[in-house]
N, C-alpha and C positions, 0 to 999 in steps of 0.2 A: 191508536194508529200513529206511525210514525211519517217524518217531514217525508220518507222514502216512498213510504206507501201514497201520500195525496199528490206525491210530486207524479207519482205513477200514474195517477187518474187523470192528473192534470195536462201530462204530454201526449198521454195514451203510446207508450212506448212501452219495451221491454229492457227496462234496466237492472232486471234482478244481479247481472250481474257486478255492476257498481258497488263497491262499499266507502267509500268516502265521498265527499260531497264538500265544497266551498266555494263561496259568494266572490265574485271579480269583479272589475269595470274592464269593458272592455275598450273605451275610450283611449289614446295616450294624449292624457292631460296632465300637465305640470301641478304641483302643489298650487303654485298662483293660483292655476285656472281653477280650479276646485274652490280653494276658500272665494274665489271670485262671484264663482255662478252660484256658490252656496248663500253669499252675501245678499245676491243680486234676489233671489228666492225669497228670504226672509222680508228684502226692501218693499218688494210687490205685496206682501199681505202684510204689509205695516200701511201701504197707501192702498191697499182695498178696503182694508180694515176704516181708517182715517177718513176716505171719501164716504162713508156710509152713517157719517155723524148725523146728518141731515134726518133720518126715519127715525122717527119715533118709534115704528115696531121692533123687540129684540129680535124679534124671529124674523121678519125679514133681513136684518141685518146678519143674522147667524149665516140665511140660506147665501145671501151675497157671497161672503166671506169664503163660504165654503164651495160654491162655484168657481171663484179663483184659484183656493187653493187646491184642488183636484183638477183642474188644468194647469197649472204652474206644477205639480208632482207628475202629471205626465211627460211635461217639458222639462223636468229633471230629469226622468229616466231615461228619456232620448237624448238628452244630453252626456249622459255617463255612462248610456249603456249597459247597466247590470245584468251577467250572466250567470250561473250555475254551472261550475264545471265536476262533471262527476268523473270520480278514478278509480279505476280499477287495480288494488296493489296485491302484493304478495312481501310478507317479511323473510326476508333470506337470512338465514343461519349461515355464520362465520364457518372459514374451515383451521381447522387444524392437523395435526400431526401427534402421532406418538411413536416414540424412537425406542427400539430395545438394543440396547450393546450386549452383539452375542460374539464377541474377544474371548479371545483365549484366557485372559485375568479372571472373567466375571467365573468359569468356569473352576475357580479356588477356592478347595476344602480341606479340612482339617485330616477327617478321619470320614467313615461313611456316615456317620448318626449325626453327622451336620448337614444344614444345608450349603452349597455354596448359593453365592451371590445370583449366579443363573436361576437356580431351582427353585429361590425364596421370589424371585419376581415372577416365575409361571406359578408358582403357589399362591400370590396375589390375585393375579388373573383367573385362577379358578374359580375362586373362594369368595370375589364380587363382581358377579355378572352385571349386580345391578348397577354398580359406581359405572361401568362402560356404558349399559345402556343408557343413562342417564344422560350419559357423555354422548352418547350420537344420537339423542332426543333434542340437545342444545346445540349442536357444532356437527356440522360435517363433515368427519375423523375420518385419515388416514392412517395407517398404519406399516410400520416397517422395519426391518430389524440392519442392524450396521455396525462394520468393526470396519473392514479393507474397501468396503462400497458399500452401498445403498438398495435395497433390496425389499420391493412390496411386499406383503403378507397379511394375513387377520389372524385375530386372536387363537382361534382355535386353530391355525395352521403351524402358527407361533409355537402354541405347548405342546402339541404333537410332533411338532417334525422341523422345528429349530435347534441344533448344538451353538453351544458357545466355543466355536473353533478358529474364528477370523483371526487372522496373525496382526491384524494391528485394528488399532481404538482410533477414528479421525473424526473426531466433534464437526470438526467447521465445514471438510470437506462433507461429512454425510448432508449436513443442512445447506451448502450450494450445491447439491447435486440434488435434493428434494424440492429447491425452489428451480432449479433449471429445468427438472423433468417434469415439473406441472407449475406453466410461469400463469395460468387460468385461475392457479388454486386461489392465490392470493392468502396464507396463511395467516392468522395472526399469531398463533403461539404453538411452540412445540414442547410433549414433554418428554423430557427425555431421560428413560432408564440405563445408568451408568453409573460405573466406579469411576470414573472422574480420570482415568491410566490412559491420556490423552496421550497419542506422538506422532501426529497429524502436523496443522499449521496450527493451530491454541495453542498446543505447547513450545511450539517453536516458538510463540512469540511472548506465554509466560514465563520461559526459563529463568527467563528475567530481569526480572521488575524495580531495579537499582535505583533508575534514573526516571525522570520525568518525562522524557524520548520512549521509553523503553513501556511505560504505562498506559502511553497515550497513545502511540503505537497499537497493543495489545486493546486498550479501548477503543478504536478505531476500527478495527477488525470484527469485533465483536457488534458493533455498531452498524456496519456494511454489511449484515447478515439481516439486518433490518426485519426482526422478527424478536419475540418473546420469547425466552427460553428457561422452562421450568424445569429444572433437575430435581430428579428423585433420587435419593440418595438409599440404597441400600447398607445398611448397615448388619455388619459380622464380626466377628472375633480371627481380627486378622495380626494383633498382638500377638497370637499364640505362633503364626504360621512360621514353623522352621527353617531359616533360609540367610543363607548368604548372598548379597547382590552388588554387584556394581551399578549403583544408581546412572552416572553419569563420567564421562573424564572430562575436565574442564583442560583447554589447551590453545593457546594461540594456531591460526590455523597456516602462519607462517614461522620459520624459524631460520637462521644463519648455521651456516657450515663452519663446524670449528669451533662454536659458541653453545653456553649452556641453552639447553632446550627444558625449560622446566611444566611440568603437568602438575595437575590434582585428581589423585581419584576419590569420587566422593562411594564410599561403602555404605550399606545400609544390611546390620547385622541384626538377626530376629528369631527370640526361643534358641539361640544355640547355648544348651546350657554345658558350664566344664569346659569352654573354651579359652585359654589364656590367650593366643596371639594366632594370626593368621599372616602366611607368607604375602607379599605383591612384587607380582615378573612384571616386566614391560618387555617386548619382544618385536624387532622389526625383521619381520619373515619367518623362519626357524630360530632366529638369533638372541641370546636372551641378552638388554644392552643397560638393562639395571633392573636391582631388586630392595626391593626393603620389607622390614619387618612391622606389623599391625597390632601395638599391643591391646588388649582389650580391658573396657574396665566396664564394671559391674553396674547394673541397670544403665548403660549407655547403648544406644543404637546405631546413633549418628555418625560416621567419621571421615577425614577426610588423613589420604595419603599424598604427601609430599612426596614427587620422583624428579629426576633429573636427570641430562644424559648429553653428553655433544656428537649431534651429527657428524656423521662423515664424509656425505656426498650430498651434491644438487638436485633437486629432481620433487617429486611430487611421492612423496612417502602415504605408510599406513602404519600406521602401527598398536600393537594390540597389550589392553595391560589386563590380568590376569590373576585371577584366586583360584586355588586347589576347590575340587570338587569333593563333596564331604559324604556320606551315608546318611546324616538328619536332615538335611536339607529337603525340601519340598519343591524346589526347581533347581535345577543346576545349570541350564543356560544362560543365565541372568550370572554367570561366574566371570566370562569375561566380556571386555569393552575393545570395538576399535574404535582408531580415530585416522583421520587425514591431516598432514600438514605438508605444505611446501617449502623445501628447505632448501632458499637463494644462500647467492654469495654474502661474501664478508660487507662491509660496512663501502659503500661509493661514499667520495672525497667530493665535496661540493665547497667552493670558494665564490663567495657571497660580496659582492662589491658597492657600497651604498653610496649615493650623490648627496643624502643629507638624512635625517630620521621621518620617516613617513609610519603613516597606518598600514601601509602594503610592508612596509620593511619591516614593520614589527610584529606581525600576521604571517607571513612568511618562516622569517626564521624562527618562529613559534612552532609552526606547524612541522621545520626541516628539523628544528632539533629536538621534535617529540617523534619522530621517526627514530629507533637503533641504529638502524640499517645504513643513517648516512653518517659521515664524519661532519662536521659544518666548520670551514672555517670564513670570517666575515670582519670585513673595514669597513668604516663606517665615517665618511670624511667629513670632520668637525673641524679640522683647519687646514689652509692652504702651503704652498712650500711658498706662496709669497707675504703670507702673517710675518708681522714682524714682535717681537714680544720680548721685551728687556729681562727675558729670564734666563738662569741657565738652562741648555737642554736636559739636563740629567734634573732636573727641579721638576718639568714638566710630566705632567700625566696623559697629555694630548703626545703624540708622536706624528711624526710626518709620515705620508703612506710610503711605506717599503717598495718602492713600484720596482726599483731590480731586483729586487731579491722575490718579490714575486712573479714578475715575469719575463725572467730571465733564468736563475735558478731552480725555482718552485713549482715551475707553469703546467712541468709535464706530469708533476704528482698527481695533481687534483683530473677526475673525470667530469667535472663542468664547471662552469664560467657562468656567473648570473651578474649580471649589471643590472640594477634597479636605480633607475633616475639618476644616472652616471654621467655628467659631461665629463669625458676623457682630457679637453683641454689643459686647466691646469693644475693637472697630474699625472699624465700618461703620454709619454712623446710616440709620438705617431712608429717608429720603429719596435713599440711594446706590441702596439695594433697589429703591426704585420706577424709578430712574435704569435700572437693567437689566433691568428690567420694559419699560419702555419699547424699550431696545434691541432684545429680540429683538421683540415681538408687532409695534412699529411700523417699527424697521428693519431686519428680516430678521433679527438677530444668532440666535446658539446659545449655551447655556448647559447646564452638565453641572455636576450633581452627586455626588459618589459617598461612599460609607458614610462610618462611621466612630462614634466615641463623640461628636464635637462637628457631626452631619451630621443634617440632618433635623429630627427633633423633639427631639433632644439637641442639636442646637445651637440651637433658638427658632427655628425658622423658620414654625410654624403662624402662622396669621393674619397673615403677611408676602405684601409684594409678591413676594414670589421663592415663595410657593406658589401664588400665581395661575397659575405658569409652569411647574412642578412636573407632570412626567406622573403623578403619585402624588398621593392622598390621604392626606394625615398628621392626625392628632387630637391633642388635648391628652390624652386620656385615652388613646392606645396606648401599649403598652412601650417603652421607649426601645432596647434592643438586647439580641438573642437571642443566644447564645455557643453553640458547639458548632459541630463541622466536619460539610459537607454536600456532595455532588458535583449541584450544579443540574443542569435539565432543558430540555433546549430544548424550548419550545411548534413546534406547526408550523410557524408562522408564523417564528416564530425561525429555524429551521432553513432556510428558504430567503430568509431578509431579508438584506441584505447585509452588515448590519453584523457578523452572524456565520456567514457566509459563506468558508467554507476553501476547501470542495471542491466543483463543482458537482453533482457526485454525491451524492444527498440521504440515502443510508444512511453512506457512508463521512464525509460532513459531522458528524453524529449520533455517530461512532466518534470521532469527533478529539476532539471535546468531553468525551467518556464516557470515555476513556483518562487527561485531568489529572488532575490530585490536587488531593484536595477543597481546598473555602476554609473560612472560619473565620467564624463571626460576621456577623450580618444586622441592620442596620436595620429594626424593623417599621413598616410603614406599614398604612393599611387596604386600601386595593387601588388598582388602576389605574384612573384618570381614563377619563371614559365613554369619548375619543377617541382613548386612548392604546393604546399594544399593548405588551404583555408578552413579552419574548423569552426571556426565560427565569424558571425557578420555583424555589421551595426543593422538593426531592423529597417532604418532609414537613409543614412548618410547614400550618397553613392556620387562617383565621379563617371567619366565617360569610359571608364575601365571596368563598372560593376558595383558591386555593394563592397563599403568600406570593411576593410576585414581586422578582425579584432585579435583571434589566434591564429595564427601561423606557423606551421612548420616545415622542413625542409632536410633531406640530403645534402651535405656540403663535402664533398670530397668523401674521406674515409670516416667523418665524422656529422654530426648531425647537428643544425641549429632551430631554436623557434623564438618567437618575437609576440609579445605580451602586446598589444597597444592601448592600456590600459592602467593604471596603478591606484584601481580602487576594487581591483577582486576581492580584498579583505571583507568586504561586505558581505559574499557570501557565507563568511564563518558565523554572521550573526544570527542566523535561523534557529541554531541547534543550538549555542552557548545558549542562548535565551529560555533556553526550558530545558536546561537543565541535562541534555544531553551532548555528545560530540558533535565538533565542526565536520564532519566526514566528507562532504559533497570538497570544499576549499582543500581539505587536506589532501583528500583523494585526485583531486587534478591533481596537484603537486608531485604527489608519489608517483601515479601515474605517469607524469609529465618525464620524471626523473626517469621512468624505467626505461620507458621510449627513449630519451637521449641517449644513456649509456648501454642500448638495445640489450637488455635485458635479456634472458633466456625465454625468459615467460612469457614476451611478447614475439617469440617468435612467428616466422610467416603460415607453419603448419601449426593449429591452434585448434585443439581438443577442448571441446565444454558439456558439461552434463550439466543436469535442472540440479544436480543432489549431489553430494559423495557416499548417500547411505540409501538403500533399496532393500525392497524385500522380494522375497523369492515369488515369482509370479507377474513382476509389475514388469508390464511395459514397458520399458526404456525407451527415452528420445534420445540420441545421439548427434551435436552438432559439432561441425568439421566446418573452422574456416581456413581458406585458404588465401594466401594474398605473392600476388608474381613480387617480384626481388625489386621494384618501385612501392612496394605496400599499397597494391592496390588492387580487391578484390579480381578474381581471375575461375573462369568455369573449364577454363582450359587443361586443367589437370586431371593426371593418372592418380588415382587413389587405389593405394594396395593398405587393407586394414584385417585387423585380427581381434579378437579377446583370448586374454588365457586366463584357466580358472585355477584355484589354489594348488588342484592336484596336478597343472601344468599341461591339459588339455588347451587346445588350440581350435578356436572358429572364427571362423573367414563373416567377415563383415563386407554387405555391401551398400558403400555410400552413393546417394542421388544426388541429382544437382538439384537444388528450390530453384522458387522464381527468384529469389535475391543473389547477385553476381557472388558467385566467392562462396558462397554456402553450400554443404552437402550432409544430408540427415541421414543415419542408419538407426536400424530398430534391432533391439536386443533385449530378448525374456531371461533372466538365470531363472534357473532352474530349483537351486540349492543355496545354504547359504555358504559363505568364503570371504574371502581378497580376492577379487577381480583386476585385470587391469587390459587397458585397450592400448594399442600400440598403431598408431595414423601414419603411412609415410606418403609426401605429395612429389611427383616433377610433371616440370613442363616439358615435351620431347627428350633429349637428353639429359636434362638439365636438374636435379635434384633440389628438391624447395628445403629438404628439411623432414624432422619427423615428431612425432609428440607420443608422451605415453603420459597416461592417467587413469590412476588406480580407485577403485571405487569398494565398497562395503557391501553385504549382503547379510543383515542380521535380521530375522523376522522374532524369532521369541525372544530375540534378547532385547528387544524395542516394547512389544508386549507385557515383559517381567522387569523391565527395569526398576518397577516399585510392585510392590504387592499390596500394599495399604491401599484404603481409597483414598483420593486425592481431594478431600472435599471443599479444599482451602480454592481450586481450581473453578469445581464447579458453583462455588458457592460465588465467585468471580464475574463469573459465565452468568450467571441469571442479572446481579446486581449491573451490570454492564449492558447487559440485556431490558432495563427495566423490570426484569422477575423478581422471582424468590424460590431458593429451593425447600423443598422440603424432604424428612424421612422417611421411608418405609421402617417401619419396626413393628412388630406382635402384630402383623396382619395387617396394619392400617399403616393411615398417613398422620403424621404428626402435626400436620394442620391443614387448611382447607388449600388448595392449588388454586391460585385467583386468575381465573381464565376469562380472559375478556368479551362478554356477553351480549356485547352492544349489537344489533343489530341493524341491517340495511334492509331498505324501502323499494322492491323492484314496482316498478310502472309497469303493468300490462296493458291499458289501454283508457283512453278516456273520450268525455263525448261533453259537448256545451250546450248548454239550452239557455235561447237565449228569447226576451217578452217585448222589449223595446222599441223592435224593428214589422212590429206588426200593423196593418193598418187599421185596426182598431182603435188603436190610442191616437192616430189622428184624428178620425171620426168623435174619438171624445175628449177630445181637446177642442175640434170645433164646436161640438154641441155644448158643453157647460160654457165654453166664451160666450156661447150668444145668448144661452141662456141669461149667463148676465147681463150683458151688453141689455136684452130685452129687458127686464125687471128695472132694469136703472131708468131705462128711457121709461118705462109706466108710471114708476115714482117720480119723475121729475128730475132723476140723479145723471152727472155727469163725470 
């Protein structure tokens, strides 16, 4: 008979259905108080014991002893309470997932008396029923097959009436769309049958793996999927498979007009036997704008073609690079590549003015002359026109600043003006000042100034021609500079202006910013100029005007100014240098900053954006459309006339909404096929023409698909390791080693119930009766 069964006679209850059982106190007593009263327990039948020296009988002395301690063990259990809690449990079985990629890849064979990749995985699934059942006797397996989405099914649904036809392979997306449609399931691991021919968001963020940014990135992803991912790798004979492909074109995604525009086609050539060389076109539209020749050599696969070509026009291009279609070949879509790139102007003239050698100054012009795009010319004042120095001047390596011949001769070259910690006094007579006053208000020029101890009103600049231009209001009477480290705040406005503009994504934009490390030291001004906008603020500062503003911008005449109150932005270059990737977030204000000054085409007020420049035939498109009135300032007020035309020059009418956010309007568009697409936005206010944007987009579904034919298992073997997994093989019907599925299971509580003996009135009654028991036997003996 077990403790279940006397315990059963004992309550006279119906507890069959309890299976666990353990002993509590129901008391809440401190450790003290336990060793206390435990103590106190022991003391009492040390002096029962002791008083009862006096009898010469053993046995009476035994009965004493034993009177107390059976009343003193009742007065413990009232004291601690001891209960029996019974529970009623159930062990719950983990869930998982198994993924079949039915892409148009896996569906690649040789000839018919092979298997492909598809047919060798439902040949698995036949062939062991028992390995599944097995599998949902330990785990509560879902199942689902995925290339372009995510799609329930079971096994025998699976080898009956699945094709391997999905036009693309998306790893990461199928498994956030498996934890978002069952967020209950609570998965711990997936397994997932695939060729590894990933061109989803994993490959996007494997392409690659250079840099330490680039790794970590790709681990991070993979990490945020916060599941196990077991790949199975099927293995084939895909060395034999006949084919010419363009793996990928590698391309900057901007280029200069006038300037070499140089690509890479990476080729990946397989079983083409007898082939000496293969043609490569590159082609923008009908146009063919260079070609070259691919020699081939012997057991090589790999190759990559060098192209070159100079644009001719501005604008937002496509363009397509191109291999002849063969008779061996085993897919011929995978012959050619497009790409997107946007091809700005020539190189903007930037004159850089320094008031001494700083970290901002040298972080800076780091950042402007790793840009092509700008010219950089820069002074740098290491002595004054009032040094005196017993040298010749032609001996000297130092020079005195040219201040006429730069702003006087020079001025109207350059498209912007940066003064960095520049007191203008002595070096710059006050008639230079009104010189670049002139520049920007009358001829369009920009001018930027940023912090520092010799900037602003510490360097004299109130009551000057350079504050007329100034998007900030400076005083004689404000502080001249506030010390102490601060992490600025984007204003709204901030947050979607371009100049600080990361991510079109307007929380994760927010996140980039919020993540640097803080700056140092502010410039006080009184506030922003009626017309200017505040992009960012000091989290705390504030005077009776508002929150101290840190970036500023502004309209100034025909030209545009902004105002830095800062000179320790260098700081955010160290995020990314430090592990090994780009400064991008520092660099990126900067360019940004630039394009906005010398208004740029790009940042025009009608402003075309897509999620992609490459889609496939079927997907959804989100289409946003900003608009901003002739102040740059979001506007719902506008006529929107919009179109797509598709490669053959058909024409559909797009219609944009207005969102809840001012200035935005979404339109949705399916292609159909694939092509070069391009959308064409024009906006006005009333009469009033805002402008118009065109941007061209891609539609390649098999050529996304076939871009490699091999399995990629360098990928998925990636993917598990990242994952905390491991992949393994399918070969000769089996698995190449055991899939280590996490087993552990959880404990569900159904219900519980306490019994509890201490609180009964019995144990008072025999606590009083053995006391007096003693109490009487003592007094009969004599004892006290």
């Amino acid at each position: 008979m077990n403790f279940m069964e006397i315990l059963k006679k004992i309550v006279d209850k119906d507890i069959s259905s309890f299976n666990e059982f353990k002993f509590k106190l129901g008391a809440e007593l401190s450790p003290l108080m336990i060793v206390l009263i435990t103590a106190a327990f022991f003391l009492f039948l040390y002096l029962a014991g002791r008083s009862t020296k006096g009898l010469k009988s053993k046995r009476r002395r035994v009965m004493l002893i034993a009177f107390r301690s059976i009343a003193l063990a009742f007065i413990l259990m009232i004291a601690f309470q001891p209960k029996i809690e019974l529970r009623e449990t159930k062990e719950l079985k983990n869930s998982m997932a198994v993924l079949f990629d039915n892409s148009l890849s896996m569906s690649l064979e040789k000839d018919a008396k092979k298997l492909s990749r598809f047919e060798t995985v439902k040949k698995y699934i036949e062939d062991n029923d028992s390995y599944f059942n097995k599998l949902e006797e330990d785990f509560n397996v879902d199942y689902y097959a995925f290339g372009k989405e995510l799609k329930s099914t079971s096994l025998s649904e699976f080898v009956e009436g699945v094709n391997a036809d999905q036009s693309n392979t998306k790893i990461g997306e199928a498994i956030e769309s498996l934890k978002k449609e069952n967020p209950k399931a609570e998965y711990t691991d997936v397994m997932l049958f695939s060729d590894g021919n990933d061109n989803g968001k994993i490959s996007g963020f494997a392409s690659n793996l250079n840099t330490a940014l680039d790794k970590e990135l790709f681990k991070k992803y993979v990490k945020s999927l916060d599941i196990k991912i077991h790949p199975v790798i099927t293995e084939g004979e895909e060395e034999d498979f006949p084919d010419i492909g363009i793996k990928r074109v590698v391309a900057d995604k901007f280029g200069f007009i006038r300037t070499p525009f140089e690509i890479e086609v990476h080729i990946r050539i397989n079983g083409m036997k007898g082939m000496s060389s293969v043609p490569v076109a590159l082609k923008e539209g009908d146009n063919i704008i260079s070609t070259e020749t691919l020699v081939l050599e012997s057991g090589k696969k790999d190759y990559t073609v060098n192209m070159k070509f100079y644009p001719q026009q501005i604008g937002k291009k496509v363009y397509t690079a191109l291999i002849p279609n063969y008779s061996k070949e085993l897919i011929e879509t995978n012959n050619r590549k497009s790409f997107y790139a946007n091809i700005i102007r020539d190189k903007t003239r930037v004159l850089f003015v320094v008031g001494s050698p700083t970290w901002d100054e040298r972080f800076l012009r780091r950042a402007l002359k790793s840009n092509p795009n700008i010219d950089l010319i820069s002074f740098m004042i290491l002595r004054t026109r009032y040094d005196y120095l017993n040298v010749p001047e032609k001996e000297m390596s130092l020079i005195p600043f040219p201040t006429r011949e730069i702003f006087e001769r020079e001025l109207h070259t350059f498209d912007v003006v940066i003064f960095c910690n520049f007191d203008y006094g002595p070096y710059v007579s006050r008639r230079y000042l009104n010189n670049i006053k002139n520049y920007v208000e009358k001829d369009g020029g920009a001018f930027v100034m940023i912090g520092g101890d010799k900037s602003f009103l510490a360097g004299g600049y109130f009551n000057t021609p350079i504050n007329d231009i100034l998007p900030v209001e400076i005083s004689s009477g404000s502080t001249l500079f506030s010390y102490g480290k601060f992490n600025p705040v984007l204003t709204d406005t901030g947050n979607t202006h371009p100049v600080l503009r990361i991510d079109y994504d307007e929380d994760m934009n927010r996140q980039l910013y919020e993540a640097l490390p803080a700056l140092e030291g502010i410039n006080t001004v009184l506030r922003p100029k009626r017309d200017a906008v505040s992009l960012m603020n000091h989290p705390k500062a504030r005077n009776e005007h508002g929150a101290a503003p840190v970036v500023v911008i502004s309209e100034a005449g025909k030209g545009r100014s902004m105002a830095v109150m800062t000179d320790t932005l260098w700081k955010w270059n160290l995020p990314y240098i430090g592990i090994g990737g780009s400064p991008r977030i520092y660099e990126n204000f900067w360019h940004n900053a630039l394009k906005w000054l010398v208004k740029d085409p790009e940042l025009d007020l009608v402003k075309l954006t897509l999620k992609d420049t490459n889609f496939s035939a079927g997907d959804a498109m989100k289409i946003r459309l900003r608009v901003l009135n002739h102040k740059y300032q979001p506007t719902d007020s506008a006529k929107i006339t919009a179109e797509v035309k598709t490669e053959s020059g058909k024409a559909i009418k797009l219609d944009f909404k207005k969102t809840d956010s001012l200035g935005e309007y979404t339109a949705s568009f399916t292609p159909k096929e694939e092509g070069i697409y391009s959308i064409e936005a024009s906006a006005r206010i009333g009469k009033k023409s805002l402008g118009k944007d065109i941007h061209p987009f891609i539609v390649e579904d098999a050529q996304a698909e076939y871009q490699e034919l091999e399995l990629n298992r360098k990928l998925l073997d990636d993917i598990a390791l990242m994952s905390g997994a491991k992949s393994v093989t399918l070969k000769n019907g089996g698995f190449s080693e055991n899939v280590e599925l996490d087993t552990t299971k959880e404990e569900q509580l159904l219900g519980k119930m306490e019994i509890t003996f201490w609180d009964s009135k019995v144990n008072f009654v025999i606590i009083f009766m053995f006391l007096m028991m003693e109490w009487y036997i003592r007094r009969k003996y004599g004892l006290y």
